[in-house]
C-alpha positions as CSV (number, residue, x, y, z in Angstrom):
1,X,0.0,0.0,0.0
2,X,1.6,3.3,-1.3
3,X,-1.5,6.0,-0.3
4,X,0.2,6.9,3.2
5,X,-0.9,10.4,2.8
6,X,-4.2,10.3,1.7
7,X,-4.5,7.2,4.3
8,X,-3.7,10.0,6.8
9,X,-6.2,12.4,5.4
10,X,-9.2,9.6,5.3
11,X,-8.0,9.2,9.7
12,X,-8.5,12.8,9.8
13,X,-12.0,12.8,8.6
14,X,-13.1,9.7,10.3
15,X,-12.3,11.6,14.0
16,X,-13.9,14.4,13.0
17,X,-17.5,14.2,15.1
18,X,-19.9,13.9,12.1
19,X,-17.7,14.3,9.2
20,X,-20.1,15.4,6.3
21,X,-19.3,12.8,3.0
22,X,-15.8,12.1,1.9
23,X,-15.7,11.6,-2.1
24,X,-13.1,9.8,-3.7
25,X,-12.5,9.5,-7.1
26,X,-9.8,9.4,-10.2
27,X,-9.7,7.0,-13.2
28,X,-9.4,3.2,-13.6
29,X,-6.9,1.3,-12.1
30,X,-5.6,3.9,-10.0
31,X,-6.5,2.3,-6.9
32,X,-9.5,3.8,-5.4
33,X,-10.7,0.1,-3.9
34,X,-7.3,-0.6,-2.6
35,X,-7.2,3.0,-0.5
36,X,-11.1,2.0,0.9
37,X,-10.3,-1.3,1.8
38,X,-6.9,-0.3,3.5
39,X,-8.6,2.3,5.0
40,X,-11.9,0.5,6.2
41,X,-9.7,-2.9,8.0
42,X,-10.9,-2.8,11.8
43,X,-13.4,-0.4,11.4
44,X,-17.6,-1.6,11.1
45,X,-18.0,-1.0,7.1
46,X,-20.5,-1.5,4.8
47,X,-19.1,-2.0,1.2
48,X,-21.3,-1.9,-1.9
49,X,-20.2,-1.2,-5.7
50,X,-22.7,0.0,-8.5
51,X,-23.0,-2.2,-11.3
52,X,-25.8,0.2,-13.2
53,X,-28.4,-2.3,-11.3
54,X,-31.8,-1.1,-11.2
55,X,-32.7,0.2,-8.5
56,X,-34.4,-2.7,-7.1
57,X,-31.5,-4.7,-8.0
58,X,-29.0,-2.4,-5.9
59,X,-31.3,-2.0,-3.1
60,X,-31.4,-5.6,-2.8
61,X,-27.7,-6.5,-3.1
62,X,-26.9,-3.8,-0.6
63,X,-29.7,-5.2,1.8
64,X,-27.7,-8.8,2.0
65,X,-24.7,-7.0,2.6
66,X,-25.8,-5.4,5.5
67,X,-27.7,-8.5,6.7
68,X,-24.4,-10.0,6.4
69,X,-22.3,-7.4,8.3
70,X,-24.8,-8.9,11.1
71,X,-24.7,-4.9,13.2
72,X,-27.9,-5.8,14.8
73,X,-31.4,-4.3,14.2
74,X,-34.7,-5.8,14.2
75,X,-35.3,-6.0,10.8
76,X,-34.9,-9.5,8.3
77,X,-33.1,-7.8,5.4
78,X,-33.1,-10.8,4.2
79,X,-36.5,-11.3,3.6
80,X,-37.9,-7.9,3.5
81,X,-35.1,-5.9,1.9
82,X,-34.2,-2.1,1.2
83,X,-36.9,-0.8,-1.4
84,X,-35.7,2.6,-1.1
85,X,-32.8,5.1,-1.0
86,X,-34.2,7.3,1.7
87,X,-35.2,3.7,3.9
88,X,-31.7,2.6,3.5
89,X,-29.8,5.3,4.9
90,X,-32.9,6.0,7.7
91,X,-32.0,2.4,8.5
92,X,-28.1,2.6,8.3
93,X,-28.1,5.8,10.0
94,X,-30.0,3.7,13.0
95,X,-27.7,1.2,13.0
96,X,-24.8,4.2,13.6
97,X,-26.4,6.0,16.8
98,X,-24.0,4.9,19.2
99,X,-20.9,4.4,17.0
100,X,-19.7,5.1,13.4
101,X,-20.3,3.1,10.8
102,X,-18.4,3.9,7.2
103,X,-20.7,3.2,4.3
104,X,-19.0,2.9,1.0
105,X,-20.6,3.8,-1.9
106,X,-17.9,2.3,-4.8
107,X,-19.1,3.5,-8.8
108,X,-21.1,5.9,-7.2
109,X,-22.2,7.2,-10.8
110,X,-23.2,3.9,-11.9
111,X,-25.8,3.8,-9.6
112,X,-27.0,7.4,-10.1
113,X,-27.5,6.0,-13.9
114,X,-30.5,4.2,-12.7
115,X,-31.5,6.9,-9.6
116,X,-30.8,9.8,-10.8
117,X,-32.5,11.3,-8.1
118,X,-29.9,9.7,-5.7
119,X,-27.8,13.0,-5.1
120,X,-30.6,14.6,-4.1
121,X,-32.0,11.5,-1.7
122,X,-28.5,11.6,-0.2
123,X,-28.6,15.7,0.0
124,X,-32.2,15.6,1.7
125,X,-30.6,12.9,4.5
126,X,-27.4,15.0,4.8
127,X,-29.6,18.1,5.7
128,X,-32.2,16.2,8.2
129,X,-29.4,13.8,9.8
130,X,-27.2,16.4,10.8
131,X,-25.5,15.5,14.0
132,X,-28.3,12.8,14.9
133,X,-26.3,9.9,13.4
134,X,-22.5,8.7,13.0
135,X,-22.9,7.6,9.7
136,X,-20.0,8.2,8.1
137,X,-20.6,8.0,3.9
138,X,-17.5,7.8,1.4
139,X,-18.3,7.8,-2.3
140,X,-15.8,6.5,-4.7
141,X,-16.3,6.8,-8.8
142,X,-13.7,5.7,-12.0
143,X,-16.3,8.2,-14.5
144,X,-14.2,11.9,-13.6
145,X,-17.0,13.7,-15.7
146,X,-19.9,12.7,-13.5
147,X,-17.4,13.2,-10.6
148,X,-17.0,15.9,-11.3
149,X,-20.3,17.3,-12.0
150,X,-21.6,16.2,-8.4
151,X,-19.1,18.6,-6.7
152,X,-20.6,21.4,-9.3
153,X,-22.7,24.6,-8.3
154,X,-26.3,23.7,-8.3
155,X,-25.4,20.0,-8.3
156,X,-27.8,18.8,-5.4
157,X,-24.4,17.6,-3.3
158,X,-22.9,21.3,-3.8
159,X,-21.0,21.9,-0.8
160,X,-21.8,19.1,1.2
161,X,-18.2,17.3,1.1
162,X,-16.1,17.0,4.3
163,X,-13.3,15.5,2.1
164,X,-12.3,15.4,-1.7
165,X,-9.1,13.2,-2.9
166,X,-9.0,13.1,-6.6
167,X,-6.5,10.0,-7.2
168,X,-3.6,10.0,-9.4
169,X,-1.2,7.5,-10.7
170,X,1.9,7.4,-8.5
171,X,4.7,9.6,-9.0
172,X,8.3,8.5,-9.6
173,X,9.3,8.1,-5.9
174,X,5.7,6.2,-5.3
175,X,6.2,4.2,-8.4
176,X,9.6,3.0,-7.1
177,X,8.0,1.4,-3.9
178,X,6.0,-1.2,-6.0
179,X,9.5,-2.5,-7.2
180,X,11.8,-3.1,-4.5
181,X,13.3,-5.7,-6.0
182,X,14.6,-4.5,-9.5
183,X,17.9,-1.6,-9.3
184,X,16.6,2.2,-9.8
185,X,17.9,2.0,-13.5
186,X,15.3,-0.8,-13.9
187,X,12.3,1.1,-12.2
188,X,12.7,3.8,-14.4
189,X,12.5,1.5,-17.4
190,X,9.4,0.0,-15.9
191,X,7.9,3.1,-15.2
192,X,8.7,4.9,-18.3
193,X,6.5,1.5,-19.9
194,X,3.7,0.9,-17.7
195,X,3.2,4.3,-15.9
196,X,2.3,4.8,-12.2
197,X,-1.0,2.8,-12.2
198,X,-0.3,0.2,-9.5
199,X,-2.4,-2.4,-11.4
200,X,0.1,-1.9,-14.2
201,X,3.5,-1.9,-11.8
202,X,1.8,-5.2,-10.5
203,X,2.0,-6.5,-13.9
204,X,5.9,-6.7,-14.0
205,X,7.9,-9.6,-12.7
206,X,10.6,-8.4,-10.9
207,X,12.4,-12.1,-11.3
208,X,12.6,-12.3,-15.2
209,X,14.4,-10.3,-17.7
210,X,13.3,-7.0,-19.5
211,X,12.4,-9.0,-22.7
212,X,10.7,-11.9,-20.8
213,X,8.3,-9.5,-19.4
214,X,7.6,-7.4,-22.9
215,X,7.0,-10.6,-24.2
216,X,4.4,-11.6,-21.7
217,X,3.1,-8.3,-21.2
218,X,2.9,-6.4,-24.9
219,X,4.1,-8.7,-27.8
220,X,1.3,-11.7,-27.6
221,X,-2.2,-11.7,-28.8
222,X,-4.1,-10.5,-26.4
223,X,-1.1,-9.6,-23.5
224,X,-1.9,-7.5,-20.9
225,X,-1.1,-3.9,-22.3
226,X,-2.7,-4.5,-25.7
227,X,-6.1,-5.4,-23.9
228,X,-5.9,-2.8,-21.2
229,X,-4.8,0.1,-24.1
230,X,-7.9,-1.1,-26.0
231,X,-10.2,-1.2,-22.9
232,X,-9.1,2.4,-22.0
233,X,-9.6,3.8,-25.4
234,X,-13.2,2.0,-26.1
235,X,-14.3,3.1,-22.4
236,X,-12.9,7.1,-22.9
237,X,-14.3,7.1,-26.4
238,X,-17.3,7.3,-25.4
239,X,-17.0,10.1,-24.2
240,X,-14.7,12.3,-25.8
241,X,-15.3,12.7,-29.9
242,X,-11.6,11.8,-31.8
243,X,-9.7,10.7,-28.8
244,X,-7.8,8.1,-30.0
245,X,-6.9,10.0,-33.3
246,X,-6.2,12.7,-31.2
247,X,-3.8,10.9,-28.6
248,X,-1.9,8.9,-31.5
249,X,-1.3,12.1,-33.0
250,X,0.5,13.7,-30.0
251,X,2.3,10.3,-29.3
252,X,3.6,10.3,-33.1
253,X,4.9,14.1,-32.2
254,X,2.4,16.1,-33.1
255,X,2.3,18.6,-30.3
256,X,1.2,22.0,-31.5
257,X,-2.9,22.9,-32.0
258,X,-2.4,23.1,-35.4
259,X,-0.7,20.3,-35.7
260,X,-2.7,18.0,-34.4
261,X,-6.1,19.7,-36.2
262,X,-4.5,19.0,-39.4
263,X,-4.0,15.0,-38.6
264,X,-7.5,14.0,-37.5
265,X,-9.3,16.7,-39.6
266,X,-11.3,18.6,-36.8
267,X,-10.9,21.5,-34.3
268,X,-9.5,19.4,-31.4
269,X,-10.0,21.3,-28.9
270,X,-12.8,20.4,-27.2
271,X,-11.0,17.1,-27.1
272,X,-7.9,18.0,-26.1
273,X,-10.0,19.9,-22.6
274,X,-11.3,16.7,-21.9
275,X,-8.0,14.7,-22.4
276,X,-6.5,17.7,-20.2
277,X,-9.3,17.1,-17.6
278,X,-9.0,12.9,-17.6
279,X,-4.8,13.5,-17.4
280,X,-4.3,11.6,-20.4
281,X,-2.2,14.7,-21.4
282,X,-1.1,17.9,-20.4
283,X,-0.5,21.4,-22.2
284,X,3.0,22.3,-21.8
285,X,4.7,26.0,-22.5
286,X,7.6,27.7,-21.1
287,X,7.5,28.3,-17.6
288,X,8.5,32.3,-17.5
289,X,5.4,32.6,-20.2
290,X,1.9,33.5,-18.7
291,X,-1.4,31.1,-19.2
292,X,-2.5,33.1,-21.9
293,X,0.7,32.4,-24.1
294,X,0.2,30.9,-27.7
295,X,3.7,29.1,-27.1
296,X,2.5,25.6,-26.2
297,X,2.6,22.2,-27.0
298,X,0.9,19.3,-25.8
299,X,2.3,15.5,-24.3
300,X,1.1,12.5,-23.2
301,X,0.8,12.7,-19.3
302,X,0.6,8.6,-19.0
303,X,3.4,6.8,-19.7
304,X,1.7,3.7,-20.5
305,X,-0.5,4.9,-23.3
306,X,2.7,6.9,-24.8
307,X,4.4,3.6,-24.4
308,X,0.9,1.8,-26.6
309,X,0.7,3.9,-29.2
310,X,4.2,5.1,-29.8
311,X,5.7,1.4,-29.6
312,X,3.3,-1.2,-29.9
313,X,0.5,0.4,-32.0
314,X,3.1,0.1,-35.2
315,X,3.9,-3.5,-34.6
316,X,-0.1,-4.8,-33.6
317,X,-0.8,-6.3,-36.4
318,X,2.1,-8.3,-36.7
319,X,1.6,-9.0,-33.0
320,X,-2.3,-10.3,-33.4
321,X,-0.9,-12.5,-36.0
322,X,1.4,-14.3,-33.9
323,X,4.3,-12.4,-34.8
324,X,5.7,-11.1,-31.1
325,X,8.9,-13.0,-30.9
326,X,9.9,-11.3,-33.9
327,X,8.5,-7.5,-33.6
328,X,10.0,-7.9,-29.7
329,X,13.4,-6.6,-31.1
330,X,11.7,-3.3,-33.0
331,X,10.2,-3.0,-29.7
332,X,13.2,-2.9,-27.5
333,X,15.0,-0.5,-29.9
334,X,11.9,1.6,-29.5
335,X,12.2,2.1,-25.8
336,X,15.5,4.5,-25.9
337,X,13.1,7.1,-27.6
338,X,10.6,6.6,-25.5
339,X,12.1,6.9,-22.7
340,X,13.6,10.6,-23.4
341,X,10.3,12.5,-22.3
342,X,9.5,10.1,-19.6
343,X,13.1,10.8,-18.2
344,X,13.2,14.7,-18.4
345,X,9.6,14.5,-16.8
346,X,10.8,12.9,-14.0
347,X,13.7,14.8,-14.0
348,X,11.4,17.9,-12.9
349,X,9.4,15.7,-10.4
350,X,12.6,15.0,-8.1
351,X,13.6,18.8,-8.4
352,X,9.6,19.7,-7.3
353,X,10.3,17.3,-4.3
354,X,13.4,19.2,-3.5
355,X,11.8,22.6,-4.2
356,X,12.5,24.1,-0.6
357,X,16.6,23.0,-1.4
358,X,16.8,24.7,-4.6
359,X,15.5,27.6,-3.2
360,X,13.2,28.8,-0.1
361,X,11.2,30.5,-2.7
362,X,10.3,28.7,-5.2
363,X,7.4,28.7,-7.5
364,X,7.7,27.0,-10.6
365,X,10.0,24.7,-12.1
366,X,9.2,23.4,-15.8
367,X,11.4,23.1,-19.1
368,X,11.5,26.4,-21.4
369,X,12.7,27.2,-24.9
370,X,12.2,30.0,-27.2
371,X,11.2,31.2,-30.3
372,X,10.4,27.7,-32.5
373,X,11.9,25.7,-29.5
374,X,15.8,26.9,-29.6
375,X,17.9,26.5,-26.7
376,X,15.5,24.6,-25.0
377,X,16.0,23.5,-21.1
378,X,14.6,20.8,-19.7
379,X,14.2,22.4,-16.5
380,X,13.8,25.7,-15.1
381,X,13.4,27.0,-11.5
382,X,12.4,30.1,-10.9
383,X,12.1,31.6,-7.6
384,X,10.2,34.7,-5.8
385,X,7.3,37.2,-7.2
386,X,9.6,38.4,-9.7
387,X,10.4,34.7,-11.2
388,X,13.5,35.2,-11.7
389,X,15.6,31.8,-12.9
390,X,17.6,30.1,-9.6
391,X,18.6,26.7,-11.4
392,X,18.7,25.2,-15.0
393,X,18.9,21.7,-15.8
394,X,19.6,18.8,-18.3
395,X,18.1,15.3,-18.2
396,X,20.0,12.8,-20.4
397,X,18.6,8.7,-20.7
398,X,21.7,7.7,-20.5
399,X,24.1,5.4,-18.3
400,X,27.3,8.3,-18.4
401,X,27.2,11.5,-19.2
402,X,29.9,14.4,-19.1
403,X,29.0,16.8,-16.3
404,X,31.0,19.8,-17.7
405,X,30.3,19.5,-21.1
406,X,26.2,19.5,-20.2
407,X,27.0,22.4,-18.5
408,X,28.5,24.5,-20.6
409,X,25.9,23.6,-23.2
410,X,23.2,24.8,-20.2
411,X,25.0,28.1,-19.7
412,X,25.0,29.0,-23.3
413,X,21.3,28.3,-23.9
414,X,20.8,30.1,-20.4
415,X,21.9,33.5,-22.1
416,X,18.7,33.4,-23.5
417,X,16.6,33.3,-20.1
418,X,18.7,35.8,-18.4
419,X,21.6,38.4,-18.0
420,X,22.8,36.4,-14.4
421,X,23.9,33.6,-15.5
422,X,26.7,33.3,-12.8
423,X,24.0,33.0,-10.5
424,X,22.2,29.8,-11.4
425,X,22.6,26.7,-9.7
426,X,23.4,24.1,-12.9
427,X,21.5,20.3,-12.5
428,X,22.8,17.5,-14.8
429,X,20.9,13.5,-14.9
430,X,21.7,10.4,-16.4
431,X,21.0,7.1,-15.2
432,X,23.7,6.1,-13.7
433,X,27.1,8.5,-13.7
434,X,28.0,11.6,-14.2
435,X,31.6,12.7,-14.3
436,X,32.1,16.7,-13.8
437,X,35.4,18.0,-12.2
438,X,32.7,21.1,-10.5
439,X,31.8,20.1,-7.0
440,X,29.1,22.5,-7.8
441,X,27.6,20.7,-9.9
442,X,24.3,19.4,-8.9
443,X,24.5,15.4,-10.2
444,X,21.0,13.5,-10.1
445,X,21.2,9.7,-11.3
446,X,18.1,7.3,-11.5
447,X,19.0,6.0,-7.8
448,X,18.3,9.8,-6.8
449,X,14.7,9.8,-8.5
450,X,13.7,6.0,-7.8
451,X,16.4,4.7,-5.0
């Protein structure tokens, strides 16, 4: 279990007297049900996930779930179960007078598709059981629109959340906790391929070789990362117009707006908002430019689908035909390239951790280039209300580099960014060395980011 923070933050809420709803939420796979359960062992819970049941149908599973907790209570849910919303929380919050009782409500949306008027069941109870029960509720959901949407202004639930964790993937540091058994050259590698989902980090087996586990997980009909890719696409899709054409353009290096509009045909942008909102991507610009800059491109936040479409979607074909031991070779020459973004992204996650030690006053760190993307830094820190630059930086994916040779590079380009150049504090990665005769030199290697 790698959620220690928002573990803490669930504790928190459950002391509090009569803690209003907690809602958590964030996209499939990221471990949503993992947190719950971690977070519900000892304590009287109540678990029950939406399958877009009628209503009838989710009353009545929910009933034999709480017959089955066995809490007490006079009433045979058995044979006279739930056969409504606002009976089943009168009854849970009963059950609850004397001590808390968590209620977990998993695929909240999917059961709002069939009881729509649900939020405003749940906001009627809220209101009227107000310090009269410890009935504490937590709703969990994978859709991020409809998630969303609950939290809105003039959603019935508006304001009526003691606690909101949107859950994301795992970082670098997080990513490196799920493989304590591979060196930190070899969690970056597996991180650069499957991302941070921890479903995906599960996958790997930390006791066979890289091209064992492409082979088992990505070069065989119907492997693991082919079926999961497809599964994400189909179940996004249908929601956001062009996403995959979209999202294959970016991966194949089309970053700028235009760009992209001339390879699927449309004005993307509605579809690049909701691939912004789901974290699929990001919008990237120079980080001394302002929000409202026209100097921006656009990447592929999730390593895994960069990883699908940019080095197995060339080779599926071949792949569904039985050709994997033969493509696995294209595919390991792929993952150099690939791993060049993934690298100089995680490159700027360590120095965000280590923010306060560049300096006191940071407040942005992110790459920056000018003009059509000359001199471009991977990394730039800048520090204070006035923003000015503090450090520069250079991520290489590779085992040595030469420290003073990066640097000098760095220093030139920095001319660009600013007239103090003697002030900035210089970073240089690779994976595994760096040799530099500057003891000022600030050396980051992969056992820095995932040691």
């Amino acid at each position: 279990m790698n959620r220690r923070t928002e573990l803490k933050t669930l504790e928190a809420w459950w002391e509090k007297p009569y803690p209003r709803p907690a809602l958590i939420w964030g996209r499939r796979r990221v471990g949503k049900t993992s947190l719950v359960q971690e977070f519900a062992k000892g304590r009287r819970a109540i678990f029950h996930l939406g399958l877009g049941r009628t209503e009838s149908g989710e009353l009545a599973q929910l009933s034999l779930k709480v017959a089955a907790a066995q809490f007490g209570g006079a009433r045979n849910l058995t044979s006279r179960p739930y056969s409504s919303w606002e009976e089943t929380l009168d009854h849970l919050a009963s059950l609850a007078r004397e001590e808390p009782l968590l209620l977990v409500l998993d695929e909240f949306p999917e059961m709002v598709t069939k009881s729509p008027e649900l939020p405003g069941i749940l906001r009627a109870f809220l209101d009227l059981s107000r310090e009269k029960t410890q009935l504490r509720i937590l709703l969990c959901g994978s859709a991020v629109r409809t998630m969303q949407a609950i939290q809105e202004y003039r959603a019935p639930l508006y304001g009526r959340f003691d606690l909101n964790i949107h859950l994301h993937p795992f970082r670098p540091h997080e990513a490196a906790q799920m493989l304590p058994d591979l060196s930190p050259t070899m969690r970056a590698m597996v991180y650069g391929i499957v991302g941070g989902m921890p479903l995906y980090l599960s996958w790997w087996d930390a006791g066979a070789s890289l091209e064992e586990n492409l082979t088992a997980l990505a070069c065989r009909q119907n492997a693991p990362m082919i079926v999961e890719g497809d599964y994400l696409l189909a179940t996004e899709a249908q929601h956001a117009g062009r996403l995959t054409e979209v999202l294959r353009a970016i991966a194949e290096g089309r970053t700028k707006h235009n760009e992209i509009a001339d390879a699927v045909g449309i004005d993307p942008s509605r579809t690049l908002r909701e691939l912004i909102t789901l974290r699929l991507i990001e919008r990237m610009q120079p980080v001394t430019e302002k929000s409202s800059t026209r100097r921006r491109i656009y990447r592929l936040t999730d390593n895994f689908l960069a990883f699908y479409f940019a080095v197995l979607t060339p080779y599926r074909n071949e792949i569904d035909r039985g050709l994997g031991d033969t493509v696995l070779p294209a595919v390991l020459d792929g993952i150099n390239d690939h791993m060049g973004p993934v690298w100089e992204e995680a490159f700027r996650d360590y120095l965000r951790l280590r923010a306060a030690d560049i300096d006191p006053r940071t407040v942005a760190i992110g790459p920056w280039w000018h003009g059509g993307g000359q001199d471009e830094i991977d990394a730039v820190a800048l520090a204070g209300r006035s923003r000015n630059p503090v450090l520069v930086g250079e991520a290489k994916w590779a085992r040595r580099v030469n420290g003073d040779k990066i640097r000098a590079q760095l220093s030139r380009k920095a001319l660009a960014l600013t007239n103090e150049i003697e002030h900035l504090r210089y970073a240089v990665c690779a994976r595994e060395e760096i040799t530099s005769t500057d003891p000022n030199l600030w050396c980051i290697t992969a056992e820095d980011i995932f040691g």
